[in-house]
C-alpha positions as CSV (number, residue, x, y, z in Angstrom):
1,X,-1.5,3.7,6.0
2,X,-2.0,4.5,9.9
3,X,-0.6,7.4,11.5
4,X,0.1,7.2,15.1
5,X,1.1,9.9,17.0
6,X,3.1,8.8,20.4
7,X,4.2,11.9,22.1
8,X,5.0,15.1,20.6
9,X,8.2,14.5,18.9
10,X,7.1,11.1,17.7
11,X,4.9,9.7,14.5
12,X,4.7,6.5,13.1
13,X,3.2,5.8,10.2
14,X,2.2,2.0,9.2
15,X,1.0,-0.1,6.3
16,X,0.8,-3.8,7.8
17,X,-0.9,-4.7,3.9
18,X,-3.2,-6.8,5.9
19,X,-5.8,-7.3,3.3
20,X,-3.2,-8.3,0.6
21,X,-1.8,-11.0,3.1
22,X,-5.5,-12.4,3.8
23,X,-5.7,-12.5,0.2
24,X,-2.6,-14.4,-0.3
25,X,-3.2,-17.0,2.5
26,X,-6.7,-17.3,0.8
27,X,-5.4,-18.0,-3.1
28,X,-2.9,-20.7,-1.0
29,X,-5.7,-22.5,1.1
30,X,-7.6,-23.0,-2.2
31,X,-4.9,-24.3,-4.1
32,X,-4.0,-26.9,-1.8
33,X,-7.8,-27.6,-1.5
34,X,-8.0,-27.8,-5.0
35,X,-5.0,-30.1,-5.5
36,X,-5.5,-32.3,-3.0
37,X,-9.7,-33.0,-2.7
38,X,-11.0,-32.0,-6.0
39,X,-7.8,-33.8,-8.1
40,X,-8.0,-37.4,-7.2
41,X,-8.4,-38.6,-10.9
42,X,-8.4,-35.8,-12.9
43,X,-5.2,-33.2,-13.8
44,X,-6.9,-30.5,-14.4
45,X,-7.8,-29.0,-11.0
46,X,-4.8,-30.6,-9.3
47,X,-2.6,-27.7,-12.0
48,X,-5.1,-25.2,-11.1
49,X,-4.5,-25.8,-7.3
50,X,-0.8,-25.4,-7.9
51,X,-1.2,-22.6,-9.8
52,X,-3.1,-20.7,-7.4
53,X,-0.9,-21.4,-4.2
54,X,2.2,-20.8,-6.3
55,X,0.2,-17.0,-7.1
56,X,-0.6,-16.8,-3.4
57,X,2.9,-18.0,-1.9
58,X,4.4,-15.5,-4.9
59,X,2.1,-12.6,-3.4
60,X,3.0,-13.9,0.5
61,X,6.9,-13.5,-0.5
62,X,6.5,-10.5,-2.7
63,X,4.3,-8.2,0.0
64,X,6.5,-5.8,2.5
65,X,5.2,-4.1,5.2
66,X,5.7,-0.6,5.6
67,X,6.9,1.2,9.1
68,X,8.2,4.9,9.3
69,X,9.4,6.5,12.1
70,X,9.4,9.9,12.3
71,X,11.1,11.3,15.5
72,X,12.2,14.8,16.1
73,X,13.8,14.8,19.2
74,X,16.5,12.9,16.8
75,X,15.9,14.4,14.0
76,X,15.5,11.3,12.0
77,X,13.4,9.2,9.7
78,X,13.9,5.6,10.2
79,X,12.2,3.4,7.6
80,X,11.1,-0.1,7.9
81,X,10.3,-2.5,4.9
82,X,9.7,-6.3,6.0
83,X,9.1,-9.0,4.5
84,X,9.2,-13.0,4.6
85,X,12.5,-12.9,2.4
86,X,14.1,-9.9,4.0
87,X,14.1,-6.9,5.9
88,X,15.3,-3.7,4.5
89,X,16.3,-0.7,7.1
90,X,16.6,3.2,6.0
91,X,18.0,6.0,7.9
92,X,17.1,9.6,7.3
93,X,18.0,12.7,8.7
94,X,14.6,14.9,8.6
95,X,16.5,18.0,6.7
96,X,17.6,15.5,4.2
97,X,13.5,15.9,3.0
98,X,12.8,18.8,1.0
99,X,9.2,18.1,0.1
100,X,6.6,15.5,1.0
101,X,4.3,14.9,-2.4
102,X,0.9,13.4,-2.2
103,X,0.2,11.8,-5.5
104,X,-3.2,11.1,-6.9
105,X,-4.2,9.0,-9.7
106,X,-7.3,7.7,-11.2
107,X,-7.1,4.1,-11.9
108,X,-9.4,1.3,-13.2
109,X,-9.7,-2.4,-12.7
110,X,-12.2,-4.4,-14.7
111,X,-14.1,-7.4,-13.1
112,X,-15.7,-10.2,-14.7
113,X,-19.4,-10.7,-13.4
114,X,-22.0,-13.5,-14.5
115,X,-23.0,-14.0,-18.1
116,X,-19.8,-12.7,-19.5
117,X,-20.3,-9.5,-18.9
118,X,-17.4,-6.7,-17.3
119,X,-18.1,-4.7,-14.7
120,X,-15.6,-1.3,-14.4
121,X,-14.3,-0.2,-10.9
122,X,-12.4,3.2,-10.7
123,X,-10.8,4.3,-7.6
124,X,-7.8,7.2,-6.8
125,X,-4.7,5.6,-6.0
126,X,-2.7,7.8,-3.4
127,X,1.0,7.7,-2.7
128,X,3.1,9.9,-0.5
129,X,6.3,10.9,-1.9
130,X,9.4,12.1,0.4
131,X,11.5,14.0,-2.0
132,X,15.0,13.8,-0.6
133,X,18.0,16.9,-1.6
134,X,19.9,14.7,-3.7
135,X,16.8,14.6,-6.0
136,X,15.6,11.5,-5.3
137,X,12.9,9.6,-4.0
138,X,11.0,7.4,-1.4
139,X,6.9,6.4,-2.9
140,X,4.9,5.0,-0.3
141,X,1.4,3.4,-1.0
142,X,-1.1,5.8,0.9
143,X,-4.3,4.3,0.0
144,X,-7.3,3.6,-2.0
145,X,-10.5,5.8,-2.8
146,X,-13.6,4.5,-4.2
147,X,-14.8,6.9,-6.9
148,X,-18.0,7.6,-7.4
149,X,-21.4,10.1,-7.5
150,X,-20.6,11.0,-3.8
151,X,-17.5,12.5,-4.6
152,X,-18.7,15.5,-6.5
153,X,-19.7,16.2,-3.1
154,X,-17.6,14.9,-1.1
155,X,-14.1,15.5,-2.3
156,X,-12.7,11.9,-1.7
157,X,-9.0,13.2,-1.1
158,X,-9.7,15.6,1.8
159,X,-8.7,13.0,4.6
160,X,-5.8,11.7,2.4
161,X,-4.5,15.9,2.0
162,X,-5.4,16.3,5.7
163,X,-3.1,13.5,6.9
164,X,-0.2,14.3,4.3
165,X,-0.1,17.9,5.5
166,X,0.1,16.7,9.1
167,X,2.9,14.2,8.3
168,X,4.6,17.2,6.0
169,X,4.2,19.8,8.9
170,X,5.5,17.4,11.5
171,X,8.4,16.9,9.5
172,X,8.9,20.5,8.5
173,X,9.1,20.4,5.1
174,X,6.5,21.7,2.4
175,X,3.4,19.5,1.0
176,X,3.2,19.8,-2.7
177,X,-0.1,17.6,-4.2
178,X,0.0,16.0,-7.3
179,X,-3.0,15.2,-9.5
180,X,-3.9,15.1,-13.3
């Protein structure tokens, strides 16, 4: 997620998910490729190229782009969700949030490598909460961190805390973080 700051009363925060659309597109092109040169004579390949463009188109039609507003000379929070099958609008007022939440989670993904063989990838999954009064809530994805030796350094959150307390200050309203 981006933060940009356009004057003083103004922050907008984006997620365009542009690396989950390149994906998509990518699954899609090979699908069709598959199907239609590697499938002359045999089924095989030609289900496997459907397959795989019916995952990417799925992924394509499933992914929504994330835009929040955040302007105080209003006094609102207007929230953007877009997608290729709709578009989904939000209003806020910004005393409606009583906390802003950064949530961190460990998570791991295994990956196949050569000779059969798994390879384990762990990473901190961050999501920013804004609690509204009438106890509910609004997740957004807030990013990725690799884990690794580094971070017993390096504490891999610091940037991700740094930007959630900037977001929670210009909102007014408390950061609370979340981890295990």
């Amino acid at each position: 997620m981006t933060i940009q700051i356009e004057n003083a009363s103004k922050m907008v925060l984006r997620d365009d998910k542009h690396q989950r659309i390149m994906t998509a597109w990518f699954l899609v092109a090979c699908g069709l490729v598959f199907t239609f040169f590697l499938s002359h004579y045999i089924m095989v390949p030609m289900f496997a190229g459907l397959g795989l463009a019916a995952v990417g188109a799925f992924i394509l039609f499933d992914t929504r782009r994330v835009t929040i507003e955040l302007d105080k000379g209003t006094g609102r929070i207007h929230v953007v969700l877009e997608g290729l099958k709709k578009k989904e609008e939000r209003n806020l007022g910004m005393g409606q949030i009583s906390k802003v939440v950064l949530r961190k989670l460990m998570q791991t993904s295994t990956v196949s490598v050569s000779r059969g063989l798994a390879s384990a990838r762990n990473y901190y999954q961050f999501t920013l909460v804004f609690v509204i009064d009438q106890k509910g809530e609004l997740p957004f994805d807030f990013g990725q961190v690799e884990c690794g030796i580094t971070n017993l350094i390096l504490s891999p959150d610091e940037q991700k805390r740094e930007d959630a307390a900037q977001i929670a200050s210009f909102i007014g309203a408390p950061l609370e973080f979340s981890a295990p």
